[in-house]
Biopython code that builds the backbone (N, CA, C, O; Angstrom):
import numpy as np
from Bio.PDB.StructureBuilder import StructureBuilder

atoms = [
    (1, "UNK", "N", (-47.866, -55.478, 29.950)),
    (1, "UNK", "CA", (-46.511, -55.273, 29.469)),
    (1, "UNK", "C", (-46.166, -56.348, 28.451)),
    (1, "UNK", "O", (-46.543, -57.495, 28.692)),
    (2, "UNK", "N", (-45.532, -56.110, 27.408)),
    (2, "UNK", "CA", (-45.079, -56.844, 26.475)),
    (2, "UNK", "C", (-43.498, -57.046, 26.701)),
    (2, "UNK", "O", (-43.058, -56.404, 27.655)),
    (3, "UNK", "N", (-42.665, -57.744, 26.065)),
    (3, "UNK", "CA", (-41.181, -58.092, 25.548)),
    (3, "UNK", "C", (-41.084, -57.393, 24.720)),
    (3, "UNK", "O", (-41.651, -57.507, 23.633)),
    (4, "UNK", "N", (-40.109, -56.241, 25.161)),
    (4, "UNK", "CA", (-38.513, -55.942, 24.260)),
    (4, "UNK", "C", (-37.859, -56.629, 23.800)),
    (4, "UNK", "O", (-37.967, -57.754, 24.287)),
    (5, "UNK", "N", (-36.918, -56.519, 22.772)),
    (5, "UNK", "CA", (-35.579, -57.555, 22.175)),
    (5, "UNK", "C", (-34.629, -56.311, 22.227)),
    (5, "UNK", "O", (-34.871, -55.260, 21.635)),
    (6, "UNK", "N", (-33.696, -56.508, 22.878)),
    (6, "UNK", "CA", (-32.567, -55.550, 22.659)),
    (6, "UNK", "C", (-31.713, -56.347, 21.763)),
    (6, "UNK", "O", (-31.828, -57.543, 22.031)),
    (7, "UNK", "N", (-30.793, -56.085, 20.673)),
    (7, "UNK", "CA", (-30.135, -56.539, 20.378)),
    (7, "UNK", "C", (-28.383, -55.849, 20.499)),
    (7, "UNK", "O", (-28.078, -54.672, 20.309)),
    (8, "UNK", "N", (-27.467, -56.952, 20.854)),
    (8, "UNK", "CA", (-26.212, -56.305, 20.998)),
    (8, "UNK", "C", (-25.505, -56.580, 20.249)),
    (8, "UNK", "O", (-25.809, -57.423, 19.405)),
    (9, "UNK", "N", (-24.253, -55.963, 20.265)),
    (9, "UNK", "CA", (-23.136, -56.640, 19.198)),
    (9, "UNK", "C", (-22.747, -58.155, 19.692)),
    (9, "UNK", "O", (-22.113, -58.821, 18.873)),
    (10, "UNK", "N", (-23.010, -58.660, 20.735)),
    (10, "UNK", "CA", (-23.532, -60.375, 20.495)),
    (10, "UNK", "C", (-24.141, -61.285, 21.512)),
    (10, "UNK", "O", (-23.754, -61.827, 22.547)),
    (11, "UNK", "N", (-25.420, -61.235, 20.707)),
    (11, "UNK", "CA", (-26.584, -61.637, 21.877)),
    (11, "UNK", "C", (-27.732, -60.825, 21.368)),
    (11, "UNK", "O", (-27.805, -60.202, 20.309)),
    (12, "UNK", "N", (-28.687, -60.962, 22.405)),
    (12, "UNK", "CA", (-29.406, -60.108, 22.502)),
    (12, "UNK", "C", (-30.063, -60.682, 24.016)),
    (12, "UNK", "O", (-29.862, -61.738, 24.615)),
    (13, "UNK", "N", (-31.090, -59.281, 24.404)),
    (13, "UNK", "CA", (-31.853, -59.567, 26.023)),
    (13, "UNK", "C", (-33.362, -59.134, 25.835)),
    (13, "UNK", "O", (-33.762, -58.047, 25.419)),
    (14, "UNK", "N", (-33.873, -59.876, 26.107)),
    (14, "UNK", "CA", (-35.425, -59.634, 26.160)),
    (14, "UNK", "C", (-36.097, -59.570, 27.798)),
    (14, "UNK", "O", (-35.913, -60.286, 28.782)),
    (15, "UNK", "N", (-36.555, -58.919, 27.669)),
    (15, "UNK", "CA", (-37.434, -58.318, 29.031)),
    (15, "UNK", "C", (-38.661, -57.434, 29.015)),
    (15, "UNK", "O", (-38.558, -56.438, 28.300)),
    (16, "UNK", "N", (-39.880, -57.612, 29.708)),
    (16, "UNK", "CA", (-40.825, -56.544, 30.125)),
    (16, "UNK", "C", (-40.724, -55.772, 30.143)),
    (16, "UNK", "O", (-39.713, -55.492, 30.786)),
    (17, "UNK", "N", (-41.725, -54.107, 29.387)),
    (17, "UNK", "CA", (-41.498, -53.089, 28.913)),
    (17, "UNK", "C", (-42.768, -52.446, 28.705)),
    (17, "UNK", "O", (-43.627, -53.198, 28.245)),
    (18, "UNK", "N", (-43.064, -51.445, 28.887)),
    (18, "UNK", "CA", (-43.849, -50.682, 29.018)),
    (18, "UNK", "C", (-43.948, -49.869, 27.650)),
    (18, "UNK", "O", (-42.864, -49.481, 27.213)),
    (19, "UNK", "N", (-45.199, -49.523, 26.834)),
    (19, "UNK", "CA", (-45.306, -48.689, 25.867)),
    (19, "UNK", "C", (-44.866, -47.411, 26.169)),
    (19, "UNK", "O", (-44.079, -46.984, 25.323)),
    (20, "UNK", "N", (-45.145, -46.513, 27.250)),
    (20, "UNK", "CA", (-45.303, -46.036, 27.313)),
    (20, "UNK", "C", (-43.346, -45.403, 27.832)),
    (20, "UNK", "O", (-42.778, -44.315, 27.741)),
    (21, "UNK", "N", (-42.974, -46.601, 28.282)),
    (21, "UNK", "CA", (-41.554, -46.447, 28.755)),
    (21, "UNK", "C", (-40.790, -46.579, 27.175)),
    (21, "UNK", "O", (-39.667, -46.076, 27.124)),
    (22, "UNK", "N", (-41.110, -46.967, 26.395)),
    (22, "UNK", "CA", (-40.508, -46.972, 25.161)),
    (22, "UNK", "C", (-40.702, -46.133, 24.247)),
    (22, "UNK", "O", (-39.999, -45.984, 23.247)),
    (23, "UNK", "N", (-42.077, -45.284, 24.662)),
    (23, "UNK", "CA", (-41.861, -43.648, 24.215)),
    (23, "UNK", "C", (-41.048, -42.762, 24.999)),
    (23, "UNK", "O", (-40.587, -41.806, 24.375)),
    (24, "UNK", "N", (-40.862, -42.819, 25.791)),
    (24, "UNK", "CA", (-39.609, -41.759, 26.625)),
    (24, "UNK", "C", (-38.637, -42.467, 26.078)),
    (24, "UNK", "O", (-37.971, -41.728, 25.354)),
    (25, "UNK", "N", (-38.199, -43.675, 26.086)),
    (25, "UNK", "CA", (-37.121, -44.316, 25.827)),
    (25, "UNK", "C", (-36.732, -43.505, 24.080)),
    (25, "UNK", "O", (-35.576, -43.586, 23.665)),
    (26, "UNK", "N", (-37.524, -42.976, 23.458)),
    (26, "UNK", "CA", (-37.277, -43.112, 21.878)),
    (26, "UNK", "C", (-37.405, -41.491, 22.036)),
    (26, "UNK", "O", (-36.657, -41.038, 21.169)),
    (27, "UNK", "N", (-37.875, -40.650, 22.587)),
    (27, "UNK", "CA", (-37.556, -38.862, 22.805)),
    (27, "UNK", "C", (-36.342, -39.044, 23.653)),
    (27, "UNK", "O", (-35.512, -38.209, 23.294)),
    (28, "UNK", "N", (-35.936, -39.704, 24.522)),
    (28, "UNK", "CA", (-34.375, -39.843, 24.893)),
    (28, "UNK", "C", (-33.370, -39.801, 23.735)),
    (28, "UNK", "O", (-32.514, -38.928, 23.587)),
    (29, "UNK", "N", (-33.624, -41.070, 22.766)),
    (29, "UNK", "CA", (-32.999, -40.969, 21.561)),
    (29, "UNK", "C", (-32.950, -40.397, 21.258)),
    (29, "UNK", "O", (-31.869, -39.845, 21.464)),
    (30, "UNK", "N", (-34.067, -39.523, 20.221)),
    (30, "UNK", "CA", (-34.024, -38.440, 19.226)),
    (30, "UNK", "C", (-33.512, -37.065, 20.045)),
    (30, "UNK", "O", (-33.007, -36.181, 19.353)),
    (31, "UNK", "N", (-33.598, -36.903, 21.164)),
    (31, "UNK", "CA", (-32.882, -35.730, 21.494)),
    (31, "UNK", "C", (-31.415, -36.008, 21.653)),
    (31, "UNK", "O", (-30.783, -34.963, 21.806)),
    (32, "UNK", "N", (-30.357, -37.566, 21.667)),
    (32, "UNK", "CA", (-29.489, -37.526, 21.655)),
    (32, "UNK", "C", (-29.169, -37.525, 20.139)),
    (32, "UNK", "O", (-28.127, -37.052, 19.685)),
    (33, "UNK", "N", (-30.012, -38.013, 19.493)),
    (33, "UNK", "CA", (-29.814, -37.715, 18.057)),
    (33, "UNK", "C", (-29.125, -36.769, 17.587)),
    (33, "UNK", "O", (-28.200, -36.941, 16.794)),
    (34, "UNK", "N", (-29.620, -35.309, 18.166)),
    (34, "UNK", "CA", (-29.963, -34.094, 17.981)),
    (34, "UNK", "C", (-28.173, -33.660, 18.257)),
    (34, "UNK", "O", (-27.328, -33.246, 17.463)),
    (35, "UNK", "N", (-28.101, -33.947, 19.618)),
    (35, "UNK", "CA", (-26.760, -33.631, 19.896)),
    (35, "UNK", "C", (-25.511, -34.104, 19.109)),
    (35, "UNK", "O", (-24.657, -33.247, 18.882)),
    (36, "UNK", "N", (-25.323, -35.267, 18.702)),
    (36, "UNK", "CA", (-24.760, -36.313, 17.884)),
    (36, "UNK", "C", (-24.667, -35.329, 16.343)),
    (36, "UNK", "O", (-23.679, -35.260, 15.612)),
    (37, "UNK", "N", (-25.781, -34.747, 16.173)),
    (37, "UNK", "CA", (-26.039, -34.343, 14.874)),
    (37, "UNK", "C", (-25.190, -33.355, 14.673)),
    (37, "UNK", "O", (-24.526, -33.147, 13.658)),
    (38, "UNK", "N", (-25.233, -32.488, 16.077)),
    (38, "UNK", "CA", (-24.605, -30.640, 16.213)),
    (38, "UNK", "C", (-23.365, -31.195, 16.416)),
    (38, "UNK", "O", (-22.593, -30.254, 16.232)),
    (39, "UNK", "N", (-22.736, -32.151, 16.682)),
    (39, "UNK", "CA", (-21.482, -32.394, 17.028)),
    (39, "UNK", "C", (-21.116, -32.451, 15.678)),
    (39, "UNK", "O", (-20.545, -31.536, 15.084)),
    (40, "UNK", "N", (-21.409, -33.412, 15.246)),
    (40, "UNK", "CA", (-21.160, -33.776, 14.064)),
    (40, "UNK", "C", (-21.065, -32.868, 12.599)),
    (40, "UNK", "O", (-20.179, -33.131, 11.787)),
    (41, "UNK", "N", (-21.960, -31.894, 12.373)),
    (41, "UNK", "CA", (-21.931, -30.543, 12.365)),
    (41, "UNK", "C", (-20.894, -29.323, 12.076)),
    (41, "UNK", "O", (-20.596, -28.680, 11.070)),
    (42, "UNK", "N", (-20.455, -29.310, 13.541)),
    (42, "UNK", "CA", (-19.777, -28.647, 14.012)),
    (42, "UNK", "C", (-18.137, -29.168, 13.674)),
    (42, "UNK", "O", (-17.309, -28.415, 13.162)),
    (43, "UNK", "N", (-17.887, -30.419, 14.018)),
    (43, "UNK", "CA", (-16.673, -31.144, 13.591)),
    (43, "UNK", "C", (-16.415, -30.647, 11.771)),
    (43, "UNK", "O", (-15.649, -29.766, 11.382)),
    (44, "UNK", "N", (-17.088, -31.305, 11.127)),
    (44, "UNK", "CA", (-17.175, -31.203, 9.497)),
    (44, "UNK", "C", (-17.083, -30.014, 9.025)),
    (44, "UNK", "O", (-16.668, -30.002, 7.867)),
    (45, "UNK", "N", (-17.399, -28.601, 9.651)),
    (45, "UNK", "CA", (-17.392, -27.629, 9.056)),
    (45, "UNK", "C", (-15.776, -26.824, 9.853)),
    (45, "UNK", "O", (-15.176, -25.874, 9.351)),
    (46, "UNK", "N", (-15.495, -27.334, 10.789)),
    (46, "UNK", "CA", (-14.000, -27.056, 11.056)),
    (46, "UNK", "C", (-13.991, -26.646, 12.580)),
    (46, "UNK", "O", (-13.010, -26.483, 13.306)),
    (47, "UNK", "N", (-14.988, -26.552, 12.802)),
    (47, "UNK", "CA", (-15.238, -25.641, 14.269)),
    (47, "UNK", "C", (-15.168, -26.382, 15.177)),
    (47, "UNK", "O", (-15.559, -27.528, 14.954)),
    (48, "UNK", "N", (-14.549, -25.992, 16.847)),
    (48, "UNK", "CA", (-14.789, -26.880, 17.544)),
    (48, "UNK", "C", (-16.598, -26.953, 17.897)),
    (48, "UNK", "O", (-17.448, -26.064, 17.840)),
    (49, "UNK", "N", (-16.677, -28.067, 18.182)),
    (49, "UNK", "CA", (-18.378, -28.547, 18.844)),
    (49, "UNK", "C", (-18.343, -28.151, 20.150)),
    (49, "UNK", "O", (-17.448, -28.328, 20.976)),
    (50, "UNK", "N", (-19.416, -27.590, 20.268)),
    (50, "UNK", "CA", (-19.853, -27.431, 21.790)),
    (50, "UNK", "C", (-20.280, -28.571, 22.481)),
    (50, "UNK", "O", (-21.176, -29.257, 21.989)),
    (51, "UNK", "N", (-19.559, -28.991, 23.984)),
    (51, "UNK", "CA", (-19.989, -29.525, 24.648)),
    (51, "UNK", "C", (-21.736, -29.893, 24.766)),
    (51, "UNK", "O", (-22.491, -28.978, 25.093)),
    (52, "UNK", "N", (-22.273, -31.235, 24.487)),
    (52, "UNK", "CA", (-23.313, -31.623, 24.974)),
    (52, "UNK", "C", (-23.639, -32.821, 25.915)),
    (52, "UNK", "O", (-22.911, -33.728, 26.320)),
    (53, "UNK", "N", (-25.318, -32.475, 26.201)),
    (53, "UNK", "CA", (-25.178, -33.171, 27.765)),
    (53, "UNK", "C", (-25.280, -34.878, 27.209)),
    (53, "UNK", "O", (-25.745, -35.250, 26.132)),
    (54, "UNK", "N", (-24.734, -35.684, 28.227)),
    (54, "UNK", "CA", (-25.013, -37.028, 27.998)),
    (54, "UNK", "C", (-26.329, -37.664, 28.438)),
    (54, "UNK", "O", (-27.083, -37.021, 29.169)),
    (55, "UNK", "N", (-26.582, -38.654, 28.110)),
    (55, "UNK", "CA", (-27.960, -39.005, 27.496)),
    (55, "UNK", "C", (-28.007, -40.349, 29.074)),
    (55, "UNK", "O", (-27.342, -41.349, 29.344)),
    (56, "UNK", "N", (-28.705, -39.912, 29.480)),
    (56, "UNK", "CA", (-29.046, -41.418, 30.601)),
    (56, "UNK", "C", (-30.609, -41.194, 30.905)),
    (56, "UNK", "O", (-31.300, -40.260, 31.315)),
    (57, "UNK", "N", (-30.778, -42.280, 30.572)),
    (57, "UNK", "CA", (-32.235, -43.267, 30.564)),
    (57, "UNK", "C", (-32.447, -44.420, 31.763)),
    (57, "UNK", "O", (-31.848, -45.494, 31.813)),
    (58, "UNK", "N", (-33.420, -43.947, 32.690)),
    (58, "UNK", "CA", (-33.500, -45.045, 33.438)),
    (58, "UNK", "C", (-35.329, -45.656, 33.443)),
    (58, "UNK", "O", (-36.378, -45.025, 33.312)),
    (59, "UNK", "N", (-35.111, -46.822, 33.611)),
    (59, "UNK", "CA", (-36.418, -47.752, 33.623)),
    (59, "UNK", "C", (-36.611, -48.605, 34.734)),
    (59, "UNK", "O", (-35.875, -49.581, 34.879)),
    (60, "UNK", "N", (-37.763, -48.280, 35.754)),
    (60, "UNK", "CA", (-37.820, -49.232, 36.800)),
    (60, "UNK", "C", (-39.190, -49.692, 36.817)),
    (60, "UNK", "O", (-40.174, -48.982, 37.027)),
    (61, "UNK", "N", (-39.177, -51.637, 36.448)),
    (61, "UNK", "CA", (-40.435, -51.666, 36.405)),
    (61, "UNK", "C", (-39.982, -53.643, 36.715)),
    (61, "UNK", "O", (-39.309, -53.898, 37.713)),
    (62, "UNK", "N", (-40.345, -54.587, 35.962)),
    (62, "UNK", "CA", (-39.818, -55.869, 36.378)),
    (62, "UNK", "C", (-38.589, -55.751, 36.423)),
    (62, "UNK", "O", (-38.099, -56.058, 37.509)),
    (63, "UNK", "N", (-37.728, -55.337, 35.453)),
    (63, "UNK", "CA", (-36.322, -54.892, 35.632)),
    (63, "UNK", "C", (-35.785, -53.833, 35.296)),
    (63, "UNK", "O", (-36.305, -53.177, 34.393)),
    (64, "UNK", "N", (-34.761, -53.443, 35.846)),
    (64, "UNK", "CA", (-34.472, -52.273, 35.703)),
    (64, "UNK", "C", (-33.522, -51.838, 34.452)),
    (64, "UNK", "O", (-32.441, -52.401, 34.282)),
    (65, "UNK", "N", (-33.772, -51.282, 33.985)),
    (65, "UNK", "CA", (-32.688, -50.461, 32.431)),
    (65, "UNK", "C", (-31.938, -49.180, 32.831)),
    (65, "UNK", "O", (-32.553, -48.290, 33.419)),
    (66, "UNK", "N", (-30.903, -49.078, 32.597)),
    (66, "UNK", "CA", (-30.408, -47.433, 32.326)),
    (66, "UNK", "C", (-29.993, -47.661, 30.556)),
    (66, "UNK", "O", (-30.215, -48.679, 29.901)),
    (67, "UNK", "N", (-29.447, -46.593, 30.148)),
    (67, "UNK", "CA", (-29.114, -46.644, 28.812)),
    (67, "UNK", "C", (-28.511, -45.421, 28.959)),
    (67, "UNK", "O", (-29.056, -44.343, 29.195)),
    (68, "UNK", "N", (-27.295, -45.675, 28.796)),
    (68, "UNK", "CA", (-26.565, -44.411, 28.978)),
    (68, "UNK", "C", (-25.180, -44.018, 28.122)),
    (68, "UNK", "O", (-24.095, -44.574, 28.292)),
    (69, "UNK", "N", (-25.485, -42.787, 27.029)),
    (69, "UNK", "CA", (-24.209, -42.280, 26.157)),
    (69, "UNK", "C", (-23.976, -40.612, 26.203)),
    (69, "UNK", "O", (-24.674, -39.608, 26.342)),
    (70, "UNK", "N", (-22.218, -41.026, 25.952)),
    (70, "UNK", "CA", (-21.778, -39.513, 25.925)),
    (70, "UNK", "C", (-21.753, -39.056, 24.901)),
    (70, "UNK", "O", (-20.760, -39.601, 24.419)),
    (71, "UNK", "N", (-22.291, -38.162, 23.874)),
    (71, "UNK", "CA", (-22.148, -37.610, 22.767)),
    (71, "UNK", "C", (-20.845, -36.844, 22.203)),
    (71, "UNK", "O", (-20.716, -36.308, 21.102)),
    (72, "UNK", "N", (-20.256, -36.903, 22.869)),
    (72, "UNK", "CA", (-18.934, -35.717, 23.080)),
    (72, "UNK", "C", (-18.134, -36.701, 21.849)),
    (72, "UNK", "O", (-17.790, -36.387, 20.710)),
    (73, "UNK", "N", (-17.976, -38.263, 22.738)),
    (73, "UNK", "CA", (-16.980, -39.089, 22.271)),
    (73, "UNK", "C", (-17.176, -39.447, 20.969)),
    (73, "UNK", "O", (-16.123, -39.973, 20.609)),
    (74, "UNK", "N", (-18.165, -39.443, 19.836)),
    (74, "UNK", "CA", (-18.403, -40.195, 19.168)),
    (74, "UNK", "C", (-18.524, -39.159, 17.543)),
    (74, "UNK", "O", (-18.915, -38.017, 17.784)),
    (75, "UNK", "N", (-18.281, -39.398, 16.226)),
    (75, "UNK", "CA", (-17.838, -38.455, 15.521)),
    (75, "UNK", "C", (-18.697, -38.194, 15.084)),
    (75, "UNK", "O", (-18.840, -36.991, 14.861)),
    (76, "UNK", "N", (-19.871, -39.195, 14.663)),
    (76, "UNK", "CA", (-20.987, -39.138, 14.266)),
    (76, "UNK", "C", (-22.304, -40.090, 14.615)),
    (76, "UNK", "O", (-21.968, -41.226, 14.949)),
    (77, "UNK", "N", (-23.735, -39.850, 14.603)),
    (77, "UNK", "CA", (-24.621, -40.770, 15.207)),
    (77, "UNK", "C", (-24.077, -42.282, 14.608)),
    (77, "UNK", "O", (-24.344, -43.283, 15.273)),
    (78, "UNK", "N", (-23.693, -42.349, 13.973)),
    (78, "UNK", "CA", (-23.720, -43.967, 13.281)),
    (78, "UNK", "C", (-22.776, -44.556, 13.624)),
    (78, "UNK", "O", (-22.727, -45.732, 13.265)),
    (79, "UNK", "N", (-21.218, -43.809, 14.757)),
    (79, "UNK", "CA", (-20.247, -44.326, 15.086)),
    (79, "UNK", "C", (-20.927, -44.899, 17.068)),
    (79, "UNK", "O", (-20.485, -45.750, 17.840)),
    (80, "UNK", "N", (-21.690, -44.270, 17.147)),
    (80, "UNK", "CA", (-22.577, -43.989, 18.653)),
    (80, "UNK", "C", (-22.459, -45.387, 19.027)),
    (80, "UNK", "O", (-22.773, -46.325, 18.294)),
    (81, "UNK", "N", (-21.865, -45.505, 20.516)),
    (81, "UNK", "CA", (-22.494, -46.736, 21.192)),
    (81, "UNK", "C", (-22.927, -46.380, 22.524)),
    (81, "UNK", "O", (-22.406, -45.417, 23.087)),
    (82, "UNK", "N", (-24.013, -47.203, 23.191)),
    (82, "UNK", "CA", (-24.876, -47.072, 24.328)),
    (82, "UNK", "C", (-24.313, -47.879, 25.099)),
    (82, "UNK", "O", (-23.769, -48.866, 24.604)),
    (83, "UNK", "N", (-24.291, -47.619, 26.892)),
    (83, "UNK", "CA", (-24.062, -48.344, 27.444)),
    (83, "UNK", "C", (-25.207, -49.241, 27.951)),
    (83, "UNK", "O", (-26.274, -48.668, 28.175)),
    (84, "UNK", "N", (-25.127, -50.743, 28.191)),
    (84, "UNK", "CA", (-27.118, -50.744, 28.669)),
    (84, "UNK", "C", (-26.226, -51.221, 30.106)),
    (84, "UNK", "O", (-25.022, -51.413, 30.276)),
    (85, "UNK", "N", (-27.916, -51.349, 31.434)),
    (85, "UNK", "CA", (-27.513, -51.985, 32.487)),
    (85, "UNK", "C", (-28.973, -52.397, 32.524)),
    (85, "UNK", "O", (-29.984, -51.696, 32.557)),
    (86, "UNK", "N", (-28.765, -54.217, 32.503)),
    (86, "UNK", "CA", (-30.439, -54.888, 32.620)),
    (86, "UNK", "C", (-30.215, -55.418, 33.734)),
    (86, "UNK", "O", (-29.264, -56.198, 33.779)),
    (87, "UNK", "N", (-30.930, -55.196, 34.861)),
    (87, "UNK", "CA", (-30.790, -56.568, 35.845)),
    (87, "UNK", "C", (-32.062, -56.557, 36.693)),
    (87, "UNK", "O", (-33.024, -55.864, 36.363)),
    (88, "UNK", "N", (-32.065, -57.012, 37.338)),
    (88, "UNK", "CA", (-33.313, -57.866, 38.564)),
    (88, "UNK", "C", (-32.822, -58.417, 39.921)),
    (88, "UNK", "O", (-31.828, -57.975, 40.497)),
    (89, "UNK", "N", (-33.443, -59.218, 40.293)),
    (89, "UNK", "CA", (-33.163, -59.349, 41.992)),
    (89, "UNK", "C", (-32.182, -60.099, 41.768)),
    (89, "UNK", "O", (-31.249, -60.017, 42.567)),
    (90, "UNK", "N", (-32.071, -61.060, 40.630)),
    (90, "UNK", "CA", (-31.427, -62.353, 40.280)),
    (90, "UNK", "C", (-29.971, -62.391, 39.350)),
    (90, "UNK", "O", (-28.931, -63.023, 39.534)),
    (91, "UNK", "N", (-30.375, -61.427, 38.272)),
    (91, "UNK", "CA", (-28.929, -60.676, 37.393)),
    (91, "UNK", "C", (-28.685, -59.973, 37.059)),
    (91, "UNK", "O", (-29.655, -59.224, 36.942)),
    (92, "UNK", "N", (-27.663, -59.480, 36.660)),
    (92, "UNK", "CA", (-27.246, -58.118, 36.428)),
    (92, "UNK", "C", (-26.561, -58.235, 35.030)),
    (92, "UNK", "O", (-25.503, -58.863, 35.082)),
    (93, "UNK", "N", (-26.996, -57.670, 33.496)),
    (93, "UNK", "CA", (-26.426, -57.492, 32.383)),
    (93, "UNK", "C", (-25.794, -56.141, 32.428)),
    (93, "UNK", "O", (-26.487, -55.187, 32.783)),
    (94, "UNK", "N", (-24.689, -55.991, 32.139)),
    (94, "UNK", "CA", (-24.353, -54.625, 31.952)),
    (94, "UNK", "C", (-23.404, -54.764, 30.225)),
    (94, "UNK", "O", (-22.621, -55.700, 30.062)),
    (95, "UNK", "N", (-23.605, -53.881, 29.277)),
    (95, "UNK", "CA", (-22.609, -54.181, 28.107)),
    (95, "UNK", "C", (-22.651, -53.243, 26.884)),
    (95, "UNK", "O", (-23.193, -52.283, 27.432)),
    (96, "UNK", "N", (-22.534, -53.007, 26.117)),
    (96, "UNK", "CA", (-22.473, -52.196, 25.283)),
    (96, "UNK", "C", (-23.255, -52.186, 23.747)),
    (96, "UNK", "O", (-23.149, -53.279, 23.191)),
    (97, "UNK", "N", (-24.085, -51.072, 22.890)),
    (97, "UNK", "CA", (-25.051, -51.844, 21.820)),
    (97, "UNK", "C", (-24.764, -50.458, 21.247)),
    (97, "UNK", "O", (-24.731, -49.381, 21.841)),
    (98, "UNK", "N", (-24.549, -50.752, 19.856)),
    (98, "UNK", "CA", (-24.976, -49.263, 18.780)),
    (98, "UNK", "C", (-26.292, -48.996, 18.564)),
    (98, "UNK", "O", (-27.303, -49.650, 18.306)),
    (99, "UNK", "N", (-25.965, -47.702, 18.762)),
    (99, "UNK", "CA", (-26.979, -46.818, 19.082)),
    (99, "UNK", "C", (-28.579, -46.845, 17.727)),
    (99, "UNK", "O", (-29.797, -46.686, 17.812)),
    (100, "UNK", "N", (-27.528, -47.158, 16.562)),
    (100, "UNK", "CA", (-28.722, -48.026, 15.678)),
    (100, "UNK", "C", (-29.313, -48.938, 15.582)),
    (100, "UNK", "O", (-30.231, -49.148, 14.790)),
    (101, "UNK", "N", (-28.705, -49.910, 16.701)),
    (101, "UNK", "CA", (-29.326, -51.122, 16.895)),
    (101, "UNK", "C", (-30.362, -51.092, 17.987)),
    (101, "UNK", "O", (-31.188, -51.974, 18.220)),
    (102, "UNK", "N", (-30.139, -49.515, 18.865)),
    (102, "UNK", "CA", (-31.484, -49.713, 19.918)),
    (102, "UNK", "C", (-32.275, -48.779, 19.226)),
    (102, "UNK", "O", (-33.454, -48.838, 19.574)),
    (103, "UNK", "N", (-32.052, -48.015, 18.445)),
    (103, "UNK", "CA", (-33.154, -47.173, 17.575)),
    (103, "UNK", "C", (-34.312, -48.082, 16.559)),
    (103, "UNK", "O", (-35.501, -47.891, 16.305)),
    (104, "UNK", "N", (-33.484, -48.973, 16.207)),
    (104, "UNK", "CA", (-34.419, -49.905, 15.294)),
    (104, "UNK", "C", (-35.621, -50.801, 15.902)),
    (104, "UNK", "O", (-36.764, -51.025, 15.503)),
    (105, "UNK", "N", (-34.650, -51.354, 17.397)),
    (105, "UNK", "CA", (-35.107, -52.141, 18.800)),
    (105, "UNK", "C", (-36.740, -51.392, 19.139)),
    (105, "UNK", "O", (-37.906, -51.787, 19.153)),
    (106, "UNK", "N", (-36.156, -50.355, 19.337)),
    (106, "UNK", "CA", (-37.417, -49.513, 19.961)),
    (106, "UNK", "C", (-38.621, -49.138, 19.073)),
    (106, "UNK", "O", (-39.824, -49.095, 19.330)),
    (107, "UNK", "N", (-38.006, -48.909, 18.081)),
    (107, "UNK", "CA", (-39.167, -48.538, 16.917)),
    (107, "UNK", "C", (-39.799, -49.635, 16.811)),
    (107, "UNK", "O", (-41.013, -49.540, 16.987)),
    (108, "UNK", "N", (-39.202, -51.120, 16.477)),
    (108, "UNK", "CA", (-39.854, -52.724, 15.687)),
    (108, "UNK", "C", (-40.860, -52.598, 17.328)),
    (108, "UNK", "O", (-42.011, -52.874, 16.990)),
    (109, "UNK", "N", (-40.848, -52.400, 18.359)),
    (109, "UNK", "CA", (-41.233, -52.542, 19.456)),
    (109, "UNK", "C", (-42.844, -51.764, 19.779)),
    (109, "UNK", "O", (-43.832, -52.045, 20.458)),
    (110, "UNK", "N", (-42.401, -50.574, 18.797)),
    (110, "UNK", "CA", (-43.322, -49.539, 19.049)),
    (110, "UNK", "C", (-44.667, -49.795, 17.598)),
    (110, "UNK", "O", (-45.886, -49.634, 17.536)),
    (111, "UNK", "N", (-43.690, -50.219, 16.709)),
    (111, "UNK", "CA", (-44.790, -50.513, 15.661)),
    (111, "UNK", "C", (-45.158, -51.476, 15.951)),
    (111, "UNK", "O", (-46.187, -51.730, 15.325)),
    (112, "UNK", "N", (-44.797, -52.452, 16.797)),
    (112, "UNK", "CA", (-45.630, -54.053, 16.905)),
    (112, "UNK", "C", (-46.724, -53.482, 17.741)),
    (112, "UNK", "O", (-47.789, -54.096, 17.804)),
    (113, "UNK", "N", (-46.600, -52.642, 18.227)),
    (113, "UNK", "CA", (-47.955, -52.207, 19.426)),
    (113, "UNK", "C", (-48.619, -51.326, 18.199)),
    (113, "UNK", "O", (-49.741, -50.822, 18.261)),
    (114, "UNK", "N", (-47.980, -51.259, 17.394)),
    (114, "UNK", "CA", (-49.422, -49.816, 16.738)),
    (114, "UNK", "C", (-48.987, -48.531, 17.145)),
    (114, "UNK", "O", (-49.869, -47.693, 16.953)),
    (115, "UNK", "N", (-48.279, -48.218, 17.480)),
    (115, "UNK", "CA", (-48.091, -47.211, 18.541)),
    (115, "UNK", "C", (-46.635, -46.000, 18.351)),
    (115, "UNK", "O", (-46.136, -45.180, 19.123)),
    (116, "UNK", "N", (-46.319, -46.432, 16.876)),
    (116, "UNK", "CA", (-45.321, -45.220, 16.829)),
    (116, "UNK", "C", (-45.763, -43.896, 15.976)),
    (116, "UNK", "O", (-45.011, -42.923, 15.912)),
]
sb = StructureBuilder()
sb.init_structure("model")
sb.init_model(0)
sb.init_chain("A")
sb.init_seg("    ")
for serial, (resi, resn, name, xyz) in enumerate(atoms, 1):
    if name == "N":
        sb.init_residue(resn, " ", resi, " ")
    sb.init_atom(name, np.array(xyz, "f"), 0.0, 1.0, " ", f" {name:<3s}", serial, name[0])
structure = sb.get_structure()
């Protein structure tokens, strides 16, 4: 396992991570992408948007991650924020990160392995 860097709107958290958890972690994304997109879509051309599902991500391995957003709330992907929850036997982070800032996170993560 290698180190993640999450970065937040202030701070950032680094922790143990799995390649393989950071490819689910990044088809989590792009399918909330997807939703974000139809919302967005749908808003701009006048129509109401159809309800889509919210996006929760969980990771159990040295510590545990969820990553969890509602697409409903947000007008467009670039307004998007994630909720994270990092913790261990010892702490518990819980706080909030745009959704471009864990897209970039995950990718710099995935190309340092070779692997996107």
């Amino acid at each position: 396992m290698t180190q993640i860097t999450l970065n937040l709107v202030q701070g950032s958290v680094s922790f143990s991570f799995t390649p393989e958890a950071a490819r689910k972690l990044k088809q989590e994304i792009d399918r909330l992408m997807q939703s974000l997109k139809a919302i967005a879509v749908n808003t701009s051309s006048g129509g109401r948007p159809t309800p889509q599902k919210s996006m929760e991500y969980r990771y159990t391995g040295d510590v545990f991650l969820e990553v969890f957003c509602n697409p409903n709330i947000y007008p467009s992907p670039f307004a998007a924020k994630v909720l994270l929850t990092v913790r261990d036997d010892r702490v518990r982070l819980m706080t909030e990160a745009e959704l471009t800032r864990l897209i970039e996170d995950v990718e710099r993560y995935l190309d340092n392995l070779g692997q996107t």
